[in-house]
VOSE-673056 format. One record per residue (C-alpha): residue number from 1; x, y, z. Coordinates in pm, whole numbers, plus 50000, padded with zeros to 5 digits. Layout:
<rs>
r i:NUM	px:X	py:Y	pz:Z
...
</rs>
This chain:
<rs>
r i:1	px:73391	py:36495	pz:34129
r i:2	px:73114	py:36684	pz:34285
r i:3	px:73054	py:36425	pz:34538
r i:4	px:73400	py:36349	pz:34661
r i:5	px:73465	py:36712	pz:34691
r i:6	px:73105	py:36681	pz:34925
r i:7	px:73295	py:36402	pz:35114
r i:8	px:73608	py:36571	pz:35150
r i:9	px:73515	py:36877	pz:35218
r i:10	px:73286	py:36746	pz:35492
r i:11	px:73574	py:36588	pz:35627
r i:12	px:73842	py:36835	pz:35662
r i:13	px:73558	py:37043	pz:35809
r i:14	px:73462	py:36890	pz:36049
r i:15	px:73805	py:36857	pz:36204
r i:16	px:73951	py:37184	pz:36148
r i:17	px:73669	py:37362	pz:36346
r i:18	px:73753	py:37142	pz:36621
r i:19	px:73954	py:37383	pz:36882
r i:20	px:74127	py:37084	pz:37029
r i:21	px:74322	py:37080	pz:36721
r i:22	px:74431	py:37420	pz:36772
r i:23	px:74534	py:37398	pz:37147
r i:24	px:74744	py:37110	pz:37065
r i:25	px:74943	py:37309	pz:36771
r i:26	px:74959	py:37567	pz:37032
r i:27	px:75128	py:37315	pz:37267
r i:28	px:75337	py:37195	pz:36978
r i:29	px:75483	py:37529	pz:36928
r i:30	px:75565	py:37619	pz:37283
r i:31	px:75768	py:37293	pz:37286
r i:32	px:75925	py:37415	pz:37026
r i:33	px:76026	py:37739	pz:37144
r i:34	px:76146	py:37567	pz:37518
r i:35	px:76460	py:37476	pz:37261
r i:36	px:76546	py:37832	pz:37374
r i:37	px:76612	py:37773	pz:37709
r i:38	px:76807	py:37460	pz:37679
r i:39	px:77131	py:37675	pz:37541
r i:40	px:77368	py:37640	pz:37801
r i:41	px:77276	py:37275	pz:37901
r i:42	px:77349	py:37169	pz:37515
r i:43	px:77652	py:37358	pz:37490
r i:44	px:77526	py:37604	pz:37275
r i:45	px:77352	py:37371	pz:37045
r i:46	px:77011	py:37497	pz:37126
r i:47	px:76934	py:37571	pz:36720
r i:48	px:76985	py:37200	pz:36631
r i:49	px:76767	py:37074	pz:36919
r i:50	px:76455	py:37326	pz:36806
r i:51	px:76528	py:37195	pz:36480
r i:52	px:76493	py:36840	pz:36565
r i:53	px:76203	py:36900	pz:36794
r i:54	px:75978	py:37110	pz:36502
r i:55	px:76068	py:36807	pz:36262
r i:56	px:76005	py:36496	pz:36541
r i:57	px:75657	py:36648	pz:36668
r i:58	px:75540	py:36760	pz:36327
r i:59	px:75625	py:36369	pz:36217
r i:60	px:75439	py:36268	pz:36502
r i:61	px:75142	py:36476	pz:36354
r i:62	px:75147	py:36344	pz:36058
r i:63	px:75116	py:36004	pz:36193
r i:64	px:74796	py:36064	pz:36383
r i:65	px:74638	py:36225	pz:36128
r i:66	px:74688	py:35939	pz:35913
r i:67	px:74616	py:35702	pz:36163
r i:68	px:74289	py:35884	pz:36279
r i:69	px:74147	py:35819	pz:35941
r i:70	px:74202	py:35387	pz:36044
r i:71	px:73901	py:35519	pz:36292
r i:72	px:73689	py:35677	pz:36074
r i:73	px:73613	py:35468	pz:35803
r i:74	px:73538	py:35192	pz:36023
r i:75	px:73334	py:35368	pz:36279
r i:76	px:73049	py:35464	pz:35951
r i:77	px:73129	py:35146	pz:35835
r i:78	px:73010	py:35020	pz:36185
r i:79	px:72747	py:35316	pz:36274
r i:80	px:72605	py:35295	pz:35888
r i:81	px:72689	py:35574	pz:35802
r i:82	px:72864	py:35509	pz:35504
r i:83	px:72556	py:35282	pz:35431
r i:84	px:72348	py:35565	pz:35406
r i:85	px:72594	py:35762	pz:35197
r i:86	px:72662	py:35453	pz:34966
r i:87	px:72284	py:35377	pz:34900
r i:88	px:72279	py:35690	pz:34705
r i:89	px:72454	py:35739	pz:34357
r i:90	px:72800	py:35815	pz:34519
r i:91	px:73006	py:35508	pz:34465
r i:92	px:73225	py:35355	pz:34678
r i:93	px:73548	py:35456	pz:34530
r i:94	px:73398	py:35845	pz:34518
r i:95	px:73314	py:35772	pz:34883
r i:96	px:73721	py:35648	pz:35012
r i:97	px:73883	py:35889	pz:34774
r i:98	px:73654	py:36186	pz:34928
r i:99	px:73770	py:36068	pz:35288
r i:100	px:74152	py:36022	pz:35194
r i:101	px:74153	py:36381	pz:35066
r i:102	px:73962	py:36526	pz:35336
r i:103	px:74212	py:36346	pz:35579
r i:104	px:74536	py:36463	pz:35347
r i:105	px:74396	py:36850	pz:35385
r i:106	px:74387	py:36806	pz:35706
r i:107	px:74747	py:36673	pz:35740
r i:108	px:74847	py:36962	pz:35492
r i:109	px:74683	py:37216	pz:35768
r i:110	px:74855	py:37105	pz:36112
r i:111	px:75175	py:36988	pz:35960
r i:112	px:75191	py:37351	pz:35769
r i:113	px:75128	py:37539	pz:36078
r i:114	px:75334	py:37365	pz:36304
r i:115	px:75604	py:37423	pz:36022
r i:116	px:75504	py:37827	pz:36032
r i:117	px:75511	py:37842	pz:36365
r i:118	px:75848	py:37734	pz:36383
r i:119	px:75983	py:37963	pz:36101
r i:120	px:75825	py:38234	pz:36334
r i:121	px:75971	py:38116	pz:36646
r i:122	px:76332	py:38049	pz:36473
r i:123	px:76345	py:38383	pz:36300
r i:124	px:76227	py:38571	pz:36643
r i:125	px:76442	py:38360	pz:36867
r i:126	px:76731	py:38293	pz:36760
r i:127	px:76731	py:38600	pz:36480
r i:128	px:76882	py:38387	pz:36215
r i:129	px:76773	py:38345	pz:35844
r i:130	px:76623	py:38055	pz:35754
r i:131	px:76790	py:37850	pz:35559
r i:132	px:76708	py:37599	pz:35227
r i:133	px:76725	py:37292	pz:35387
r i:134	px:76486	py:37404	pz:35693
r i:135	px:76243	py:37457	pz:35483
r i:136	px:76254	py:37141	pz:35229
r i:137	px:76275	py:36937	pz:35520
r i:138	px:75934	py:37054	pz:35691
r i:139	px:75771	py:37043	pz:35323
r i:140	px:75896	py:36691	pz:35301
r i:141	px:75683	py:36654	pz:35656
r i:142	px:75400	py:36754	pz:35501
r i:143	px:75472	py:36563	pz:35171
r i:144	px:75468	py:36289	pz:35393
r i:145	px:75126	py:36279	pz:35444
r i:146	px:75035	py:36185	pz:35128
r i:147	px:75129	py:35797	pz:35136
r i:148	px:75067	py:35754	pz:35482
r i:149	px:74742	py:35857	pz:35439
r i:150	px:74703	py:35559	pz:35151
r i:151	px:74860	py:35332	pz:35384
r i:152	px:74597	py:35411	pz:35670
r i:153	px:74291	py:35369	pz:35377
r i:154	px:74426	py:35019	pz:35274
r i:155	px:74363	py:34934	pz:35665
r i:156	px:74134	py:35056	pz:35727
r i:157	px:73942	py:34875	pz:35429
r i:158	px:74064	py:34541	pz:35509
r i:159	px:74073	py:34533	pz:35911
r i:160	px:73851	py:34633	pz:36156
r i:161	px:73800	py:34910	pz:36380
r i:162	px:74096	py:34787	pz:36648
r i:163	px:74316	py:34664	pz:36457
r i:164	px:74361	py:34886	pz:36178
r i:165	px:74551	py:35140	pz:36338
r i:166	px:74800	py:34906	pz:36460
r i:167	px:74874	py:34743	pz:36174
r i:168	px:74900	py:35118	pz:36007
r i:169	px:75125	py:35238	pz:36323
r i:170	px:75342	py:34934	pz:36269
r i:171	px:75381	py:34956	pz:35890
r i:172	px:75456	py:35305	pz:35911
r i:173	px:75752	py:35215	pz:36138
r i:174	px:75855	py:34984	pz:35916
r i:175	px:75841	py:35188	pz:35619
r i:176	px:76031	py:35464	pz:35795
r i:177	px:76294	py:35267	pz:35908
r i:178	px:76400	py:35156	pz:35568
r i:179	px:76759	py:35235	pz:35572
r i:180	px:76865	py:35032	pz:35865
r i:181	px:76627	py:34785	pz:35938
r i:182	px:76593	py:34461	pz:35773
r i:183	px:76888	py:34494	pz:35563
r i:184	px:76919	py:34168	pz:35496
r i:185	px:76586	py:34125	pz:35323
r i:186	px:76606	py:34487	pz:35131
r i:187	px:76480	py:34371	pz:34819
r i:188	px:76132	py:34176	pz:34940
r i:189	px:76081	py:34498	pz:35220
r i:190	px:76164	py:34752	pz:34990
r i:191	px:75879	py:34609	pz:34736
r i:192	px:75627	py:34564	pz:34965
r i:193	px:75660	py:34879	pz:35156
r i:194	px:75698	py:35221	pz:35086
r i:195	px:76018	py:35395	pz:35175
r i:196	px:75922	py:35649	pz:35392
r i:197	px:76287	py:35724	pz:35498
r i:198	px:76301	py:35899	pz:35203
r i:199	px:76067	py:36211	pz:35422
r i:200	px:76282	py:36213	pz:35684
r i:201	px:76557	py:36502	pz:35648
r i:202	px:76605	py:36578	pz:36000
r i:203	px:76970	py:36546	pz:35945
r i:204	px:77023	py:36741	pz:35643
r i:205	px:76850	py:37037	pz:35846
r i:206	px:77017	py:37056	pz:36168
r i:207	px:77359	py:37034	pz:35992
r i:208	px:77220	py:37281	pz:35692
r i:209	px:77323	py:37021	pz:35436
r i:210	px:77175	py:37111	pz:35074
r i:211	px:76911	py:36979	pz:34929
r i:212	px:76746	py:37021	pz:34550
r i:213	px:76414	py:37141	pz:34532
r i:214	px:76421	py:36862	pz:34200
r i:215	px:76458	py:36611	pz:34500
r i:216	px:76165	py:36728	pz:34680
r i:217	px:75929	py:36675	pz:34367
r i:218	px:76052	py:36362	pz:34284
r i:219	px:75968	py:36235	pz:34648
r i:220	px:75635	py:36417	pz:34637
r i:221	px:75554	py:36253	pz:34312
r i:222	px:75641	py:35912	pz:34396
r i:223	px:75403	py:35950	pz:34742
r i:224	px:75142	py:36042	pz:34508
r i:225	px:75184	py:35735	pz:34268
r i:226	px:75208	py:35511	pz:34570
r i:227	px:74852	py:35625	pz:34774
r i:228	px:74726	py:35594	pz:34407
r i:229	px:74816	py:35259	pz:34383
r i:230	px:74699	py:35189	pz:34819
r i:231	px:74408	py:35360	pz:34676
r i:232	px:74308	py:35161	pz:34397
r i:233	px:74357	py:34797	pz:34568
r i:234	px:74153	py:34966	pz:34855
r i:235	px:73896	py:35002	pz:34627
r i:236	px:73903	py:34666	pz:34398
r i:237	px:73880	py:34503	pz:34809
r i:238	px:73572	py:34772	pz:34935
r i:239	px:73390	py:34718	pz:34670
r i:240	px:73338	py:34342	pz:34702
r i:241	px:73282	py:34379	pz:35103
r i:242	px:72935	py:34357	pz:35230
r i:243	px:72819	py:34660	pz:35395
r i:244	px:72530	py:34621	pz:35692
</rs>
């Protein structure tokens, strides 16, 4: 546990001290707070479009987090780095499990303060109270994380270095657009892929629709099962590769 702590913690690190990341939330959250300017040209509707734009770029985040890990596994993989780490008693499952939780903290991080920073900008600008559903919805952001992440390891196990974001970008579409694509084959996509839909509550916040808290564990807990699983096949398939 020790050693994909090491891992992780190495990860997450590393990242978060970078003050690009920062500058970009920064960005993030005065596109947010433009919604405030935008009042009379959408007839008053200015709330509903900040709300929309928190959720859509905090998605957005999500996604490159995940994806970014598609580029890090790979690049040791290709540097020998994770050689080097693997040649001492670490184990190769110890070794992707450290990197997907490094790369889920940092997910957790951004997607969390983007989410603050709106609550901030909300409450000061428009001088409202928050409401339930604003803040399940940006939790569910953040939830979301969690089996994207898995589906970026499985990639990034089985493809290499330019093609493993791709395929993750793709299936992450896919798995997002679960309730109105490929209807006709519901039963095959919906086994294969997760149903990422199921994160998306963009709706339910703008129009302050309620939502159960029970809901938002349920969802949480079935992410968690499902990067389990991505994370156990990635595993079984790493651990029979060859590493140079």
């Amino acid at each position: 546990m020790d050693q994909i702590m090491a891992i992780a913690g190495g990860t997450w690190r590393r990242v978060l001290r970078m003050r690009v990341v920062y500058f970009l939330i920064l960005c993030v959250w005065v596109l947010i707070a433009s919604a405030l300017n935008y009042d009379v040209l959408s007839l008053q509707h200015h709330e509903q479009f900040m709300i929309d734009i928190s959720l859509l770029l905090n998605t957005v985040a999500a996604i490159l987090v995940a994806i970014s890990l598609t580029f890090e596994i790979p690049r040791e993989l290709r540097e020998g780095v994770a050689s080097t780490l693997l040649a001492k008693p670490l184990g190769r499952s110890s070794y992707l499990i450290g990197k997907l939780l490094g790369t889920i903290v940092i997910g957790m991080v951004i997607t969390g303060l983007i989410g603050l920073g709106f609550f901030v900008i909300f409450k000061l600008g428009v001088n409202k109270p928050l409401v339930n559903s604003m803040i399940l919805s940006h939790l569910f952001v953040m939830a979301s994380v969690v089996p994207m992440c898995g589906i970026a390891l499985f990639f990034s196990v089985i493809m290499p270095e330019l093609l493993a974001p791709i395929a993750t970008f793709v299936v992450i579409w896919l798995a997002s657009s679960y309730s109105y694509a490929f209807s006709g084959a519901s039963i095959l996509y919906g086994g294969i892929l997760p149903d990422l839909d199921l994160y998306n509550l963009r709706a339910a916040a703008i129009y302050s629709s309620t939502i159960a808290w029970e809901h938002f564990l349920l969802v949480f807990l079935w992410g968690v099962v499902f990067c389990c699983f991505a994370t156990s096949l990635s595993s079984l398939i790493f651990g029979s590769r060859d590493l140079k």
